[in-house]
N, C-alpha and C positions, 0 to 999 in steps of 0.2 A: 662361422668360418674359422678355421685353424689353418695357422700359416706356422709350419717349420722350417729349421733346416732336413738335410736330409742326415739320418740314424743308420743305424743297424738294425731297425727294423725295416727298412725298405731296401737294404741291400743281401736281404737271403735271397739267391735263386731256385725257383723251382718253378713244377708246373701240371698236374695232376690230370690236364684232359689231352697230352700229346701219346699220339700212340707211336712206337716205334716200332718199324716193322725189323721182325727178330729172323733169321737164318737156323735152319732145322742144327742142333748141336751132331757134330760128326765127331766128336771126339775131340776136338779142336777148340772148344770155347774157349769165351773171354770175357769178360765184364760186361754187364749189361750197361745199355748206354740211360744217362737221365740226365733231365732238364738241365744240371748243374754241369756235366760234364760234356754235355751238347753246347751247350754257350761255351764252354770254355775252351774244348775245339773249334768252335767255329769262329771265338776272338782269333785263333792262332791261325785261320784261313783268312780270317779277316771277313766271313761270309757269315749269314744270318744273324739270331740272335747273341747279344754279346751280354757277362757278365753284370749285372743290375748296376755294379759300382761305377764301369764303364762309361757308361750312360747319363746317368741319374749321378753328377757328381757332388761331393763337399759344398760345390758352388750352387746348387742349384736351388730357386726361390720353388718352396713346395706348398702347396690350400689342398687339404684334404674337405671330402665331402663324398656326392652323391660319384665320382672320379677323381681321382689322386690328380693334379694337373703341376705341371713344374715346367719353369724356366731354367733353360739352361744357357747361359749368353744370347745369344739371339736366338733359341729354338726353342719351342714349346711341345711337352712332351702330355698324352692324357695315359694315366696308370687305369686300366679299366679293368676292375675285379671279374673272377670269375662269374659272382652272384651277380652281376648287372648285363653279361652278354646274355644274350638274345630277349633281355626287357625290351619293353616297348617304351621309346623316349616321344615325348611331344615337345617338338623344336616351333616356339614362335619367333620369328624375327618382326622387331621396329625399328623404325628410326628413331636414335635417340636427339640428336640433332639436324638440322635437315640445311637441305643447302640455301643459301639464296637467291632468290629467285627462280624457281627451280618448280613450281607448283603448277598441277594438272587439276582443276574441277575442286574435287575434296581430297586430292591426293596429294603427298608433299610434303606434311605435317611435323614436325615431330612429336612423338607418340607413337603416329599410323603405322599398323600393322601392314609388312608387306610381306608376308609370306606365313605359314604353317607346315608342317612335317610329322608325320610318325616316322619312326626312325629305332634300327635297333644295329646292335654291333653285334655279330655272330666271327666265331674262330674259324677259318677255314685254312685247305691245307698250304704245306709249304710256307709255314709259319707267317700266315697272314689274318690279320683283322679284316672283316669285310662289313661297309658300312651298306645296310639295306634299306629303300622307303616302302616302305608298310601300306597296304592297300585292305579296305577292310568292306568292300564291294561285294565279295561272296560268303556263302559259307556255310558250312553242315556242321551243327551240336556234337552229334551223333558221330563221337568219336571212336567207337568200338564198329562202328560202320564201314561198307564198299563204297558209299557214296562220299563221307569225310576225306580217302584219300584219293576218291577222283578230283574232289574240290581243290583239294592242298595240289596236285598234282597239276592242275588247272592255273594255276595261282599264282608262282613263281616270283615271290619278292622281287625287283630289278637289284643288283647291286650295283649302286650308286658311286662311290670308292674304295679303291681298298688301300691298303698300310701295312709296309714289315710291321713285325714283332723284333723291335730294338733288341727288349729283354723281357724276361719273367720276374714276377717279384713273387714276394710270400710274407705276411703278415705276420709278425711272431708274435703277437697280441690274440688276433681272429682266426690267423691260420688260413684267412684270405689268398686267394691264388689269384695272381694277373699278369697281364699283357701291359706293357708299356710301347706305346707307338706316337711317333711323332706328327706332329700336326701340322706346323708351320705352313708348308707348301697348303695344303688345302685349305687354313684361313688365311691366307695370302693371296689365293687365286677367288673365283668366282664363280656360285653356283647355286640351284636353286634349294638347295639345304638349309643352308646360315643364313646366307642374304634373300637377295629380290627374287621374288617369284617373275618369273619371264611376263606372264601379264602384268605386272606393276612396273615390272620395266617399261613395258613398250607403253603402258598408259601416259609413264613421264616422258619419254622419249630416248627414254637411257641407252648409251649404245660403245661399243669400245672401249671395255674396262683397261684402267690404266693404271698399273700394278706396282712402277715405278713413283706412283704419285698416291696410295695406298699403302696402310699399314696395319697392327694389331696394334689394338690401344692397351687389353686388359684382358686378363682371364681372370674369374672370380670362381671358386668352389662350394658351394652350401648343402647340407645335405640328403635335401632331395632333388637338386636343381644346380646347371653351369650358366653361367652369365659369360658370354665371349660379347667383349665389345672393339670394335672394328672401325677404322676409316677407310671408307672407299672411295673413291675419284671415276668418274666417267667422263665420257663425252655425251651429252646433252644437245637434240635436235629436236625442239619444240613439237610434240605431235600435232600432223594435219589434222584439220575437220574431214569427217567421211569425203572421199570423191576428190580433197583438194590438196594439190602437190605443194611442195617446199619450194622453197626459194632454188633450189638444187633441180625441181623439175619432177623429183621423184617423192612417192611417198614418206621417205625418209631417209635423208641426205647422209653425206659418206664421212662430214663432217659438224662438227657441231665446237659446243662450250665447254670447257672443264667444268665437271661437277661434282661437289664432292658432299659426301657426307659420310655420320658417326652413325654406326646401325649397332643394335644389341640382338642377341641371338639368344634366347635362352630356351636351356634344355632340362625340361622336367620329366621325371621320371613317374609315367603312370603307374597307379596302385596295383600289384599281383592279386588285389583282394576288389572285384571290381563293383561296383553297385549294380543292384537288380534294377532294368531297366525297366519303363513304364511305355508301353504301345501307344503310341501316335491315336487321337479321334477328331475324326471333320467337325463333330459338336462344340470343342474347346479349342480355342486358338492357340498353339504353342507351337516353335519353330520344332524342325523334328531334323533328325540324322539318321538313314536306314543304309540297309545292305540286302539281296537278293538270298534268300535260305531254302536250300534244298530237302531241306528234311520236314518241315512243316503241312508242307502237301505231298500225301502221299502220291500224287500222281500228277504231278505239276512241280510247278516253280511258284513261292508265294514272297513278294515285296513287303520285305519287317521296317515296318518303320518305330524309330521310339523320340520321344519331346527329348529334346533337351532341357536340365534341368539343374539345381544343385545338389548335393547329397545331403539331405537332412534325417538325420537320426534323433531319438533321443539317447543321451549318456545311460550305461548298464544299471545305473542304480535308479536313473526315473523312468523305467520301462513300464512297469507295477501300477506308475502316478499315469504313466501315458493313457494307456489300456482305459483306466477307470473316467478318462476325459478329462485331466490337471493338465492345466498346461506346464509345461516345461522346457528347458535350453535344451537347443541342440547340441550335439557333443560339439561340431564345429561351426561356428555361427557365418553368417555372409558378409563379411564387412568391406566397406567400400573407403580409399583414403581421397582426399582432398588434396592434390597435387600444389606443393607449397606457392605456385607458381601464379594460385586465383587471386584476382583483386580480393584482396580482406570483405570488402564489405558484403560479398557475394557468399563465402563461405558459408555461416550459419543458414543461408536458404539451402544451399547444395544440400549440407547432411539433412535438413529439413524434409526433401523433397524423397530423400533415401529410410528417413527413419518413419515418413508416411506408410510403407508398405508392413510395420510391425503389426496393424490391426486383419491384415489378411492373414500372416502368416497364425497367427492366434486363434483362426478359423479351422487352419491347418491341427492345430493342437503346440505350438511351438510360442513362447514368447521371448521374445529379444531375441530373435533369428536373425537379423538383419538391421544394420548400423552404419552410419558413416563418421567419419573423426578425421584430423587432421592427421595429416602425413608425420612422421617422427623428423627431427630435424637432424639430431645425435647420434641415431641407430646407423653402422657402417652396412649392415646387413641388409636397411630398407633402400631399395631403387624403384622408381615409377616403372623402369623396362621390366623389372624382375616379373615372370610372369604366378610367381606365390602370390602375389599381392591383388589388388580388385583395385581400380581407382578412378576416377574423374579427373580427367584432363583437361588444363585449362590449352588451347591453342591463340594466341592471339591471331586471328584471319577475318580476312576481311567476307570470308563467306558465312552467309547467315542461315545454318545450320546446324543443328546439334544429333547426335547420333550413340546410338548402344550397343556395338557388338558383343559378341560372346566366344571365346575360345573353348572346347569341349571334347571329352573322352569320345570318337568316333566307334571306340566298341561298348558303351551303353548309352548316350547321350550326357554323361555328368556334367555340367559347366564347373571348369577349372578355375577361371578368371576373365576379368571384364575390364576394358579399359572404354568408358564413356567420354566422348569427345564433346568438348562444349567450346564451340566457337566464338570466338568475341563478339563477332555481331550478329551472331542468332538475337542480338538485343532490339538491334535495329525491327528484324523480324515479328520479333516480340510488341513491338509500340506499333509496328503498322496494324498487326490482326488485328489488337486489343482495341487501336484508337478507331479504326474502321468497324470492327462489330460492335462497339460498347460504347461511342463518345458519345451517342444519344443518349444514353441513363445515364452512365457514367462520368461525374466532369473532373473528375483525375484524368482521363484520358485525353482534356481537350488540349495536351500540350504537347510539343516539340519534344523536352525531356523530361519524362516520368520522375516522380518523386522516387526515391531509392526505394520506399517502403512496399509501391504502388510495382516497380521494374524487378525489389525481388521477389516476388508472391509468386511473379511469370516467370523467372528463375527455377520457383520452387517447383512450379506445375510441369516446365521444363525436364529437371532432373526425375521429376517423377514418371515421368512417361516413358523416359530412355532406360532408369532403373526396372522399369517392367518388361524391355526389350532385353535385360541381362539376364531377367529371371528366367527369361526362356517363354515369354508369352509377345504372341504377334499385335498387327494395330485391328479392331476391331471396330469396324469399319458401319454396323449393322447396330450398334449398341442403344446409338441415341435413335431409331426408330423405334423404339419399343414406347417411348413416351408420346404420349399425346400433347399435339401441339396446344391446347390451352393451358396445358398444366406448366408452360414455360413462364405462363405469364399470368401464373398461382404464387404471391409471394408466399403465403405460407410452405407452398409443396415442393415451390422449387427448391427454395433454403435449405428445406432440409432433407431432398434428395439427390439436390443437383442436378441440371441440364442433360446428362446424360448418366448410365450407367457404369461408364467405363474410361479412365483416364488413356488407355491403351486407344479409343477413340479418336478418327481427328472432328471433333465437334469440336474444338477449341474454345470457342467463346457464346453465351446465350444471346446470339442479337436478334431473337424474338422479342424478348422483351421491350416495352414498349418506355416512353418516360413517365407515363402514369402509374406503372404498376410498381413503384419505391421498390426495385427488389435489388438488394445488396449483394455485397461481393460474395457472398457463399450462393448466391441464386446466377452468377454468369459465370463463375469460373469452375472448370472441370477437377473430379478430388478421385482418392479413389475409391470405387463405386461397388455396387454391389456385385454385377459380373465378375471384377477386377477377384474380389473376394472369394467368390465361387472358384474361379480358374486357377485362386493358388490354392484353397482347400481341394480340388481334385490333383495336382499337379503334385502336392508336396505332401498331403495324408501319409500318414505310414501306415500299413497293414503289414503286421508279420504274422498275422495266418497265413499270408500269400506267399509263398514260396519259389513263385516265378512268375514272370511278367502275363504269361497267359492265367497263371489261377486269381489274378488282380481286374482279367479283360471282366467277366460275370457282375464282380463286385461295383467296381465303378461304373459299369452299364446300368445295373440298379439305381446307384447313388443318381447319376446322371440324369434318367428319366424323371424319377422324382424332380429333380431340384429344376430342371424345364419346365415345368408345367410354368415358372412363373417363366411368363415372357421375357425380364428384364436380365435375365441371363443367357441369353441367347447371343450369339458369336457367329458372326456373319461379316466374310471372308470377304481379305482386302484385294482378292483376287479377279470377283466376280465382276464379268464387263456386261452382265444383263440382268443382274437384281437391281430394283429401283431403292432396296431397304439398305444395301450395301455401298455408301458413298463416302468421300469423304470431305469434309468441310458443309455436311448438312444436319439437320435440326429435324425431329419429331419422328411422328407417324405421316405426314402428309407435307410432303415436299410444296407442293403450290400454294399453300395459307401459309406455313414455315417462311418460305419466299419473299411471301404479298408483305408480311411485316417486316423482313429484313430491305425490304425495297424502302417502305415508308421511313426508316431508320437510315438508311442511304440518302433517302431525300433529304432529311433532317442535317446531317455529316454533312454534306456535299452544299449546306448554304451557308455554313459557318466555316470553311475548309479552306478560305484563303485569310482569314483573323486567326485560325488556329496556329495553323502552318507557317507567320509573320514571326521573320527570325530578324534583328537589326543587324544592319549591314552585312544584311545577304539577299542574294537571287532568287530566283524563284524555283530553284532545282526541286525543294521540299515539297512545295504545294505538285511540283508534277508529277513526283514520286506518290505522294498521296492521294490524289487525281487519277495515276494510273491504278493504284489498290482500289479506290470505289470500282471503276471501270473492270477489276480483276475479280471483283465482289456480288458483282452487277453479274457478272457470265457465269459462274460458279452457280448462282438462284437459276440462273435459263438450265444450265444443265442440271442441274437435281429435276427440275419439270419434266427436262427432254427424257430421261433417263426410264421413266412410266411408260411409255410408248413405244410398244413392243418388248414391253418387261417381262420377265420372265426370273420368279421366285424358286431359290432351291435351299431347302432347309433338310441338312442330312439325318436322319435316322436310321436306329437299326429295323430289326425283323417285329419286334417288339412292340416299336409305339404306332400308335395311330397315327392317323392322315398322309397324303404324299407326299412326298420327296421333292417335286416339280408342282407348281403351280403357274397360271397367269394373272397378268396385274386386269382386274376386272375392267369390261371395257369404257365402265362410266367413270372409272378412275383415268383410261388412256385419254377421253375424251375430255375431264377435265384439265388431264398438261394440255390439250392443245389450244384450249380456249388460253388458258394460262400465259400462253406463249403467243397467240394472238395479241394479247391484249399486252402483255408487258414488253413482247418483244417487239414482234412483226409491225404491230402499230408502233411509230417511229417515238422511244423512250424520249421526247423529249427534256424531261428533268435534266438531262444527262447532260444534255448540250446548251441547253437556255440558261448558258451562263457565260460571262467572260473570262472563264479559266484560260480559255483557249488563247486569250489575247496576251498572256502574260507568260504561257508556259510552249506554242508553238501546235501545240494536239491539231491535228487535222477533223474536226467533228465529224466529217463523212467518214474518212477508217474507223474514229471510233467505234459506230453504230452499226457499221457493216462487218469489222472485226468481231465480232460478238454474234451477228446474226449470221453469218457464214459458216461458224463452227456448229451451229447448233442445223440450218439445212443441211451441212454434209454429214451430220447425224442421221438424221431423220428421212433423209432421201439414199442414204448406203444401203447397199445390197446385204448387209448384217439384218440393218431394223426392217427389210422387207422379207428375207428367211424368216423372221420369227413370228413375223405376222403371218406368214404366208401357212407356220407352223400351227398358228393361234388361230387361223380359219379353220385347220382339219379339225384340231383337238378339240374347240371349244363350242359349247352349244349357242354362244353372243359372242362371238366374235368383233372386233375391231379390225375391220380387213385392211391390205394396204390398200384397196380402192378409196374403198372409206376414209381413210387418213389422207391422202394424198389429196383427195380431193377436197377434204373440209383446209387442207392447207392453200391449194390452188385458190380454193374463193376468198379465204383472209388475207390472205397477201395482195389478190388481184381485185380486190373489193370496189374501184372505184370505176372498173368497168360494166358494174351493174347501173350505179348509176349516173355514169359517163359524168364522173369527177377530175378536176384537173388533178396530177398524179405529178405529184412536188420530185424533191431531185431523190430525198433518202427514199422513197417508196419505190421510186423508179429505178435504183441501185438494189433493192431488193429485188422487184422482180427480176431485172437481169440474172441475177445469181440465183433465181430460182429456176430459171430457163436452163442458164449454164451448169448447172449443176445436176439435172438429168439429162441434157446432152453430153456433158461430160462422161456421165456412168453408164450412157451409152457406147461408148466407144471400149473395144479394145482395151485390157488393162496393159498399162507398158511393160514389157520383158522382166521377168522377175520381182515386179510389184505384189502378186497373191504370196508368192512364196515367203518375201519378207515379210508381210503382211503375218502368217502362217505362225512364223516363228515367235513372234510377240501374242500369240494366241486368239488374233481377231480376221477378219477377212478382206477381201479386199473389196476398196465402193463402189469399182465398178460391178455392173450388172451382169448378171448368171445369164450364158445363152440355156441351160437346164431347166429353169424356173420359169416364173411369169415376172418378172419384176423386168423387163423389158416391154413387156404385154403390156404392163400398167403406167410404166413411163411412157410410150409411146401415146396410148389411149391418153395422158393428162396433154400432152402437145397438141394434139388435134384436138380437142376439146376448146382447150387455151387458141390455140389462131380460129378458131370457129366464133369465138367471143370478142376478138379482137376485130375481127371483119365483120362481125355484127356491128361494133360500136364507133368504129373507125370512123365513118360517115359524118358521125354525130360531134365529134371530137374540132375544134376548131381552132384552141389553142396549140402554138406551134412544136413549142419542147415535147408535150404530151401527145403531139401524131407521129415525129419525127421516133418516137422513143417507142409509141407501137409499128410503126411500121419497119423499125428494123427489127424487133422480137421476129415480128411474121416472117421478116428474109431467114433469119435464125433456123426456126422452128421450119420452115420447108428446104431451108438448106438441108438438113439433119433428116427430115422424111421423104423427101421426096428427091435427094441427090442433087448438087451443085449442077449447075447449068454451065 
């Protein structure tokens, strides 16, 4: 950044793209008119632009860069060359300071990005600037094309603001030609450019900007990039929960709180020179950025989608080294700063967890691609908002979460920059997983507060998960089924492959492991893995025989096939609501033995769990906090079982490889989750509750064991898991029908009327809820329930009058009072007749219509 005053070089006038419309000569001419002598008329009218000197005074504070910017007393002018109109600019806005108290969920922060923009400044007539947002939704290549200028013709940038042309300048150095237009008013006011995007408004509740009680803090110039920083003031009206009014009566009251905060805006300038983009594949997880292309299908419309990604090259002189397979530095490597702001002792984990990913990129053919270092303290030029920079955010908040976004070229996917948010008490987060999946092997975990050594490793494994989310790779969700579950509890195998394949994973922690099998901290904690390794050697390879993103689709299809055959790269979507391989917070090849041991490890946790959690002179908050994690631990095992049952596998491939696309989960594996779920759930867990937690922390044991068992029947009895069965009857030669299911669930639940057992109180709260729960899905779904349903991509639970899942609900009712009036007679104790003879009012209320 260059800060002058202003010279005689920014006071020539001229202007090289104004056309002046001339009068046929009749014999009568006169001087042609130019830039110089247009301003200098029009000073004398007092109308349009005026003389450079005019303007742009003696006084005026001037930062040259990517736009000349100057102060002139209280007005702020940007000098914008000819060579930068109609660039495409990428405007991020954060907050650089945030208000207080003032925070929505994860929203609030300072750091948090609230908004993005493409954005370009175009000359229009009547000597005006016009500021346009950039949409990059359509588009045809095929520029010598009928179809390129139906598109562009389609297309029409909105313009967004526009700005006299004060004055013209002229560079007596460059010979640069510009537009000088004042800005003030437009960072003074409010809009979704600079500042808040309307949806991050309405999320805080932000509402009646107050313009009096706002101001401009700073303009800074660099030269690829403006840093505008900003105070703004609103009014602040807590947003309701869905459905629930304000205090005002209305969803969002007419009045609220001052709120104010420091927002940064910065405006970088995208490359004329763009990177060849790389095609989006179902096989490989990477977040992706696409636009609708008309040229591609000769006779259609075809959806381009491309990863986001970094740009890595190698430098011009080790291209020779590349080729032959040396590794080598990228010309511009990924580096990530350490926001001055972390507790010290956390640091060296941070860059720790950022300099893990140099053994992928090395896969790639790149070494020292990616680093992390502390932030400069002295440099005037480095800011946390600037968006040149990459960096880790420390937020002190009390939400415990950490996160990785990515800002990115929308016209090829490149990632720009990353601002990784790491919450203060993702720590908290961090000792619960570890202490509940690991306190059984692990006795660093049996405490309140981890050892620093023990809190940063979870730091490290932390940062390295969200540094994977920057690289432009998704959570891979399929990872750790690829391992087989004995080999969890192989210390030699696990050490030295790790528990899962993939840090991008959330397998988080080994608590297969048992306390026999001594397997140490490289056999429970997640690194990163061999998938991890595969997705950035496809993702970040350079080919320059490939000369465009389609002559790269062939090559990597190759590469691709090959390198699947091993299982253990395989990527399997965080998307999927009916693969049983695709979970998250699960372990192995087989969910219900995966389970069986994390149960026995719970058991284990859960009788030490009030000595562990003994803090002096304190309450018993801790133990119910940890109490509820078993308990959160516990349901997390039922759903990985549940999740088999009525599964349905989709592993994408091209034309190329063998076997299908779609598969089902075989029916002696459905049949295993239900016994599974018989046995550890339906059958009343007592471990769970045969204890005196409850006496010291308040738990009600009955919601315990029924909050758990409720979620996983309204699984198993929804109108979803009976489509797929009903799917898995046509297609499959062994089927698992929903007759079949339903009914081996009716007799394990209802088990104690075979042989006319007395039927305790948690047994008798289950069967109710399994009554209710297909008289429930019987009914009518409420007004607009399928549709919301719809929108989040699953169905709704009540039952299809199209189907038979009302057939087969019905048929389990009658079955069920048919057994109940068999056994009724027999039955003598009073809670246990009292408890079937109201099911039987239930169930003929429901069939046979209220009396």
């Amino acid at each position: 950044m260059i800060s002058v005053k202003c010279t005689l070089t920014f006071c020539l006038i001229t202007c090289a793209t104004i056309a002046i419309a001339q009068r046929p000569d009749r014999g009568n001419s006169k001087p042609a008119s130019t830039p110089e002598t247009t301003a200098l008329a029009n000073a004398a009218r007092n109308t349009g632009p005026k003389p450079y000197r005019e303007i742009i005074t003696a006084q005026a504070r001037t930062q040259t860069g990517l736009l000349v910017t100057h102060k002139v007393d209280d007005k702020y002018y940007f000098e914008i060359p000819d060579s930068v109109l109609g660039r495409e600019i990428l405007v991020v806005n954060r907050i650089s300071k945030a208000a207080a108290g003032a925070r929505s969920g994860f929203a609030g922060y300072a750091g948090d990005q609230i908004g993005d923009n493409v954005i370009s400044f175009e000359k229009g007539p009547n000597n005006k600037i016009f500021l346009k947002s950039i949409s990059y939704q359509e588009s045809s290549r095929d520029s010598v094309g009928g179809m390129y200028y139906s598109v562009l013709n389609s297309n029409l940038h909105p313009i967004v603001a526009s700005f006299d042309i004060k004055a013209y300048s002229k560079d007596s150095l460059t010979y640069n030609m510009g537009s000088v237009i004042e800005v003030t008013d437009y960072l003074m006011g409010d809009n979704d450019i600079l500042f808040f995007a309307s949806r991050t408004k309405r999320s805080l509740g932000l509402n009646q900007y107050q313009k009096d009680n706002s101001y401009i803090l700073d303009i800074k110039s660099y030269p690829s990039n403006i840093q505008v920083k900003t105070v703004k003031t609103y009014m602040r009206t807590p947003p309701a929960a869905p459905g629930q009014a304000t205090s005002s009566g209305s969803a969002m009251g007419s009045t609220g709180t001052p709120t104010t905060y420091e927002l940064n805006s910065s405006m970088l300038l995208l490359p004329s020179s763009t990177m060849q983009p790389r095609y989006f594949d179902p096989r490989i997880g990477y977040f992706s950025t696409g636009y609708t292309d008309f040229d591609l299908n000769p006779q259609g419309v075809q959806r381009v989608r491309m990863i986001t990604r970094w740009k890595l090259e190698p430098k011009t002189e080790d291209i020779e080294k590349y080729k032959r397979g040396e590794l080598v530095e990228p010309k511009k490597p990924i580096i990530f700063y350490i926001d001055p702001a972390t507790p010290k002792k956390w640091v060296s984990y941070l860059i720790a967890g950022v300099n893990d990913w140099q053994i992928a990129f090395e896969k790639a053919g790149f070494k020292n691609a990616i680093f992390a270092k502390e932030a400069p303290l002295n440099d005037p030029e480095w800011s946390i908002e600037n968006a040149n920079y990459s960096a880790i955010v420390y937020k002190p908040s009390d939400i415990p979460n950490a996160s990785g976004p990515h800002v990115h070229d929308p016209r090829t996917g490149e990632i720009l920059e990353s601002h990784i948010n790491w919450y203060h008490n993702v720590m908290s987060l961090l000792r619960n997983w570890y202490l509940i999946q690991t306190a059984a092997v692990d006795p660093r975990a049996r405490n309140i507060q981890f050892e620093d050594s023990l809190m940063g490793e979870l730091i490290r494994f932390v940062s390295s998960h969200e540094v994977g989310h920057t690289l432009g790779l998704r959570h891979n969700f399929g990872s750790s089924s690829s391992v087989p579950v004995e080999n969890l509890r192989n210390k030699a195998w696990v050490e030295a492959n790790a528990h899962t394949p993939s840090i991008m994973d959330y397998a988080r922690f080994n608590y297969v492991a048992q306390p026999e099998d001594s397997i140490a901290e490289s056999g429970l904690f997640p690194r990163i893995g061999d998938y991890d390794i595969w997705a950035i050697e496809w993702g970040y390879r350079w080919f320059p025989q490939a000369k465009s993103p389609e002559a790269e689709v062939p090559i990597l299809n190759k590469l691709t096939i090959e390198k699947l055959k091993d299982k253990r790269l395989w990527f399997g979507t965080e998307s999927d609501p009916d693969d049983p391989r695709t979970q998250n917070e699960d372990l192995g090849d087989n969910a219900m033995i995966a389970s069986g041991y994390g149960i026995k490890n719970l058991q284990r946790i859960l009788e030490k769990l009030p000595e562990w959690s003994k803090e002096e002179n304190k309450d018993y908050t801790t133990l119910n906090e940890l109490y509820s994690q078993v308990v959160t631990q516990f349901g997390r095992y039922m759903g990985h079982a549940a999740k088999n049952i009525g599964g349905i596998m989709t592993t994408p491939k091209t034309v190329e490889q063998s076997g299908t696309v779609i598969e089902f989960v075989p029916e002696t594996k459905q049949k295993e989750a239900m016994a599974f779920l018989q046995k550890q759930l339906f059958t009343t867990p007592s471990w769970l509750i045969d204890n005196n937690i409850s006496n010291y922390t308040g738990n009600n044991k009955l919601n315990t064991v029924s909050n758990v068992q409720n979620v996983i029947l309204s699984r198993l009895l929804g109108n979803s898991t009976f489509e797929k069965l009903f799917r898995f009857e046509e297609e499959s030669n062994a089927p698992y029908t929903a007759i079949e299911m339903v009914t081996d669930l009716r007799k394990g639940i209802w088990s104690e009327l075979a042989v006319r057992k007395p039927i305790d109180i948690y047994r008798r709260n289950l069967q109710k809820m399994f009554v209710e729960r297909l008289i429930t899905n019987l009914e009518p779904a409420p007004a607009g329930a399928a549709a919301a349903a719809g929108r989040f991509g699953a169905s709704s639970a009540n039952y299809s009058k199209t189907n038979d899942a009302m057939s087969v609900a019905k048929l389990q009712l009658r079955l069920l009072a048919a057994d109940i009036r068999a056994a009724l007679p027999l039955y003598k104790e009073t809670t246990s007749r009292a408890h079937l003879m109201d099911v039987q009012d239930r169930i003929n209320d429901v069939l046979e219509g209220k009396k």
